[in-house]
N, C-alpha and C positions, 0 to 999 in steps of 0.2 A: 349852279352858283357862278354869277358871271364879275362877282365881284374878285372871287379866289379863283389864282391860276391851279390847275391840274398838274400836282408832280410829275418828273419822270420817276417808274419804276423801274430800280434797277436791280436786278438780278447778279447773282455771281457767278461764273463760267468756270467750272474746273475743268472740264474738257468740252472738245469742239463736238461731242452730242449734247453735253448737259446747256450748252450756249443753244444751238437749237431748240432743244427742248424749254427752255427758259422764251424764246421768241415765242414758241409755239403758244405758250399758254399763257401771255399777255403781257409779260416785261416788254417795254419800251430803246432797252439798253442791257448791255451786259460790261463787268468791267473781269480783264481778264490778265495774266503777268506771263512772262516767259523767263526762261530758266537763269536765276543767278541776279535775276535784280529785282523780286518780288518776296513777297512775307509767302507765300506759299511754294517753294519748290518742288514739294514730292508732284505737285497735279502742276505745274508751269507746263504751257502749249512749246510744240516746236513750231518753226517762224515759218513750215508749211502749212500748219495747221490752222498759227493764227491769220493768216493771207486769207484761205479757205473762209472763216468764219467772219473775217472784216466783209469778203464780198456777201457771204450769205444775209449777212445783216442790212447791206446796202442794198442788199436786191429787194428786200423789205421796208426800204424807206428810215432804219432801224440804227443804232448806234455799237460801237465796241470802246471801251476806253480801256488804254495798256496801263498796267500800273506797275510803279517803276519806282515803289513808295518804302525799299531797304533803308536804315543807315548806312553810310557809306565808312568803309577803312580804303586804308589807298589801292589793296589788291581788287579792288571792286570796280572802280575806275575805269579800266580799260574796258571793264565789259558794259557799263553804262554806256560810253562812246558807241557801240555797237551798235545803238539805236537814233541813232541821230547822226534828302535833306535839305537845304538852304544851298550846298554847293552842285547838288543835282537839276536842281530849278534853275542854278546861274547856267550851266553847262548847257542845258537845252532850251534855253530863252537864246543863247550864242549861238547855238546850233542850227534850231528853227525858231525864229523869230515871231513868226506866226501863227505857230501850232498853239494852241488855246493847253494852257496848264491848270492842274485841280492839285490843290493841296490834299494830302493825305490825312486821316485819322491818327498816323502816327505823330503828326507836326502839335497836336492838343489846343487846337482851334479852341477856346474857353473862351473867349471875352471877346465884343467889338473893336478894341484896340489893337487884338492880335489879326482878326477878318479886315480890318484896313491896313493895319503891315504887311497883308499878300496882298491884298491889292494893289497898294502902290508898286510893288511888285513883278504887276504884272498879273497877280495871278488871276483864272476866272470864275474859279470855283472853289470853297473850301467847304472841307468835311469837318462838323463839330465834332467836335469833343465828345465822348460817350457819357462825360459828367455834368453837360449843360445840361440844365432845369428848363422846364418848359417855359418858365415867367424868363430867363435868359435869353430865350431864344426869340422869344417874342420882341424883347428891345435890341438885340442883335440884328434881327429882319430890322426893325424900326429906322435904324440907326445905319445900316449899309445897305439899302435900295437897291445898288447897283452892282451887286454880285451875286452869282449865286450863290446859294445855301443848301446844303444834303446836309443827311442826317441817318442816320442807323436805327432801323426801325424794328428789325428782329435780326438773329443771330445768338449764337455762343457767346458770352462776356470774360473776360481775363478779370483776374482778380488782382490784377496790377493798371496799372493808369491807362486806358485804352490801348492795349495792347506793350506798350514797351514793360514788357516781363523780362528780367532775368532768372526769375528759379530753376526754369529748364538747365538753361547757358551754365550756370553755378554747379549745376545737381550733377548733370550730365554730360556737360556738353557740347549740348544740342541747343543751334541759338533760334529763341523765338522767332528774333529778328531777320534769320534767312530760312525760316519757312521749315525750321525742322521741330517745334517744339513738342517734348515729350510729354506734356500734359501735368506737371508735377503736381500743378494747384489740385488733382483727381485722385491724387494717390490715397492710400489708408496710410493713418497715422496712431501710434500713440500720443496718451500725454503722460508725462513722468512731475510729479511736483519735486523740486530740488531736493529736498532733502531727503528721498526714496533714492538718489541716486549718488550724491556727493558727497564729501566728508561734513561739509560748511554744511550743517543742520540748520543755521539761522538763516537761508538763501530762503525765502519765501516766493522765488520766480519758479513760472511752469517751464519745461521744454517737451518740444515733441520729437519723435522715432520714428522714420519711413520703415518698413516694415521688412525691405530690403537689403535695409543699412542699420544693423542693430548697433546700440552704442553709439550711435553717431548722434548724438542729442544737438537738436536745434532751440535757444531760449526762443519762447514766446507768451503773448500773456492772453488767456483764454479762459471759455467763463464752460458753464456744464454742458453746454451742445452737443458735446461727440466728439467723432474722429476725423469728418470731411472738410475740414475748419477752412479752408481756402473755395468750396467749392460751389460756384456762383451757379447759379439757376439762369436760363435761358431768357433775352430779352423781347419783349415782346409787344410793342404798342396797340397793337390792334384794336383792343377795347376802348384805348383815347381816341382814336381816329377823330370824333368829332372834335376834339380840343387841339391837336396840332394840325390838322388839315387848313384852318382860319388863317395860319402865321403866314403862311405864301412861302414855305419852302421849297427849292426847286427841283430837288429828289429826294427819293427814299430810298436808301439802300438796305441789303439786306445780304447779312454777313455769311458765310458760308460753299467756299470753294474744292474744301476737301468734303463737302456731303455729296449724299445720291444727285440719281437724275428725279426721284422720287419726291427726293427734298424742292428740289429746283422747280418739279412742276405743281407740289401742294404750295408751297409759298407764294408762285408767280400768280396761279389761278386764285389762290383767296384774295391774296394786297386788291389783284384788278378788279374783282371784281366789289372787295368791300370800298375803297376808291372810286370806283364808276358808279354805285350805287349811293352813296354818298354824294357825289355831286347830284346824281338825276333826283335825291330826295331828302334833304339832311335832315329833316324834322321828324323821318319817320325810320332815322336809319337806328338799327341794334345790334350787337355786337355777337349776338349767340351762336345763328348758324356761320359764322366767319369763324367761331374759335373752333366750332364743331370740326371744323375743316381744320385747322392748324395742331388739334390735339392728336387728329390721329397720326402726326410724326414723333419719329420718338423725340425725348426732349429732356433734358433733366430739370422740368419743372420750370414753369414761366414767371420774370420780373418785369417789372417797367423800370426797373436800373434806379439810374439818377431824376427821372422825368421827373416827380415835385419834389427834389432836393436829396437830401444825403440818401444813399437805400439804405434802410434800416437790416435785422436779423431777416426779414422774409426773403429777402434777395438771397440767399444763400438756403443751399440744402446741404444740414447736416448730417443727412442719416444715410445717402447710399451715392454714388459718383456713376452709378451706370444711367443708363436711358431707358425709359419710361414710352409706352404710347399704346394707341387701343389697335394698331394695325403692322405690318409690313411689308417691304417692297417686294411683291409679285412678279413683275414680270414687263416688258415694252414692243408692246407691238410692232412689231418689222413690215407686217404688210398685208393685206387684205384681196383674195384673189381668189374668185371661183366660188364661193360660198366660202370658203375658210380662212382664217384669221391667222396669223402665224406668229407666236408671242414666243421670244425671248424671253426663255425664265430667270428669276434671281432666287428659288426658294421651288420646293418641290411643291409639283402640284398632284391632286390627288382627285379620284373619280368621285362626283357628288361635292365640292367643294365647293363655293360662291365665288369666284374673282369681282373686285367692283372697278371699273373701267372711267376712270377721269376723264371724258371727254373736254379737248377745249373748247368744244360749242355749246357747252352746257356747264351750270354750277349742278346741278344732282348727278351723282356716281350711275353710272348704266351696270346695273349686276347681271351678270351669268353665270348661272349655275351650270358647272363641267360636269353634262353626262356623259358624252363622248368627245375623246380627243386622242392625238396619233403624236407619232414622233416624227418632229419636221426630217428626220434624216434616212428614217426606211418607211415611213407611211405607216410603221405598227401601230394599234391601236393599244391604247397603254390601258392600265388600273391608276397607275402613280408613275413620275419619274421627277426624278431628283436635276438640281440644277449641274452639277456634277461639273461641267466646262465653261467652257468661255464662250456664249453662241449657241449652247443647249437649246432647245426651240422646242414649244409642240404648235399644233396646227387645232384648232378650234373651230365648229361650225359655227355661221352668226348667218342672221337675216340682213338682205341686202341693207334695209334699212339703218340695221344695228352698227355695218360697216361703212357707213355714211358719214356716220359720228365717229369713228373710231381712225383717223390717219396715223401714219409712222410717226413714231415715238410716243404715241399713246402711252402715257403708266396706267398701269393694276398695280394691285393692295388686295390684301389677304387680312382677315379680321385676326388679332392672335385669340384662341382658346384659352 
């Protein structure tokens, strides 16, 4: 399609393997934060690390963008300076003048009038809003030409305005906002009708009961669903592919810094390759074996969010807050040497098991069936061994062939029973 330009795919980097491994398997870019000035703290890179992975990307022709996308209070300040909101953008426009800025998801990009206030700005890229509509987006590209446009194309969804949550900060705490959030919108809840609880018989409002704070009633007004009433389902475009691919957005992002390397490399390998497939043939593209691939992560069930307008009750799953998927993370491949394979396990493996092996040089899984395999650290030959440490390893025979396709940081997956 030489009419429509080709995104970049961008990947999320929680750490400086899951950023390799996101290279490896076809992201274009990674966006990554360091400690005390990013919405993700607990996985924030040290600034040897992320050196480390700016050149690794470079050596690749490849991208890294730091995000630096907190509110700011004034004790935060100081460590913004460190690197060089609306008074963050001023600071580092004064700072480096030339470095190219992207507004954040937090900033609620909604409307062309707000995409031409960063611009003028200065700005050179801003991230929508997770409530723009696809008919939005389309006169937003229309209407501002000359900046880029991303957009959030899978990921976790907040059940608050992209992201700016307080119920964590409230409940706990713990602020959404510097990367610590406890998840509240996932918790079990009751619900209590007023007058089950209060003297006022005539109160006809509902409240609900965290299940760890009894008595602590919260008013809310809620209809027969259940108990998970906050708790949004997974976003997921991938089946539009052909309807937002046309706008000329100029990336895709895709949310998720505290997941696996597993996650990193099922996401990066589907987007590119339903992406690259799409352009070589849009008349004949279909959406099945792309979801086939995105289902086997766990997920708490997939939305297109706000894509044609409000999300109605299907965005949201009332009946359970855990994670769902047909598979999990196995194991990554460390290195291929002598006939043997040498995987890193995350989950115990066992004699006579299936491992399926992601190659990034292929869309179909390379399965191996473990007849035999040793333990990378005495050469025993095992029955089972548990993932038990940090670095746990067995050693797997393969044919030269089979370890052709299989480089470091290869992921496996285990079907669950």
């Amino acid at each position: 399609m030489k009419s429509v330009k080709k995104p970049e795919l961008l990947l999320p980097a929680g750490s400086l393997e899951r950023l390799k491994t996101a290279f490896l398997y076809g992201a274009d870019a990674v966006y990554a934060g360091m400690p005390g000035v990013c919405l993700r703290n607990k996985i924030a890179f040290t600034y040897e690390e992320l050196q480390e992975g700016i050149a690794f990307a470079h050596s690749l022709k490849k991208k890294v963008y730091l995000t630096v996308n907190l509110f700011t209070h004034n004790h935060d300040i100081a460590r913004v300076k460190d690197f060089t909101d609306p008074g963050v953008f001023g600071l580092i426009r004064q700072e480096l003048p030339d470095l190219p800025l992207h507004i954040s998801t937090q900033a609620n990009v909604c409307s062309y009038l707000t995409v031409r206030f960063w611009q003028e700005q200065g700005a050179a890229l801003c991230v929508l809003g997770r409530e723009v509509p696809l008919s939005e987006m389309k006169e937003i590209r229309k209407k501002c030409p000359n900046i880029r446009l991303e957009a959030f194309v899978h990921g976790a969804l907040c059940v608050s305005y992209s992201g700016r949550c307080l119920l964590s900060n409230f409940m706990t705490g713990r602020s959404a906002n510097k990367g610590n959030c406890a998840h509240a919108c996932r918790w079990r809840y009751k619900i209590y009708k007023a007058e089950e609880q209060a003297e006022n018989r005539e109160d006809s409002s509902y409240y609900i009961e965290e299940e760890t704070r009894p008595l602590s009633l919260m008013r809310i007004d809620e209809d027969e669903h259940g108990t998970y009433i906050m708790n949004s389902r997974d976003l997921c475009w991938l089946p539009r592919l052909p309807d937002i691919l046309p706008i000329g957005l100029d990336s895709f992002k895709i949310e998720g810094r505290n997941k696996s390397q597993y996650y990193a490399a099922v996401t990066a390998r589907t987007y590119r390759k339903a992406i690259d497939d799409w352009f070589q043939n849009p008349n004949d593209w279909q959406p099945d074996k792309y979801m086939d691939e995105i289902l086997s992560l766990q997920s708490r069930g997939y939305t297109l969010g706000f894509l044609d307008g409000n999300a109605g009750p299907e965005a949201h799953n009332y009946d359970v807050s855990a994670s769902n998927g047909a598979y999990r993370f196995a194991g990554v491949v460390r290195k291929v040497e002598n006939g043997l394979l040498t995987l890193e396990i995350k989950h115990k493996i066992v004699k006579g098991m299936t491992l399926e092996f992601l190659s990034p040089y292929q869309f179909e899984p390379i399965k191996i069936a473990v007849e035999r395999f040793y333990n990378a650290e005495n050469a025993a030959e095992c029955q089972e061994l548990s993932a038990g440490h940090l670095g746990q390893a067995v050693q797997i025979p393969v044919s030269a062939e089979t370890a052709r396709l299989l480089p470091k940081l290869t992921v496996c997956r285990t079907k669950i029973s």
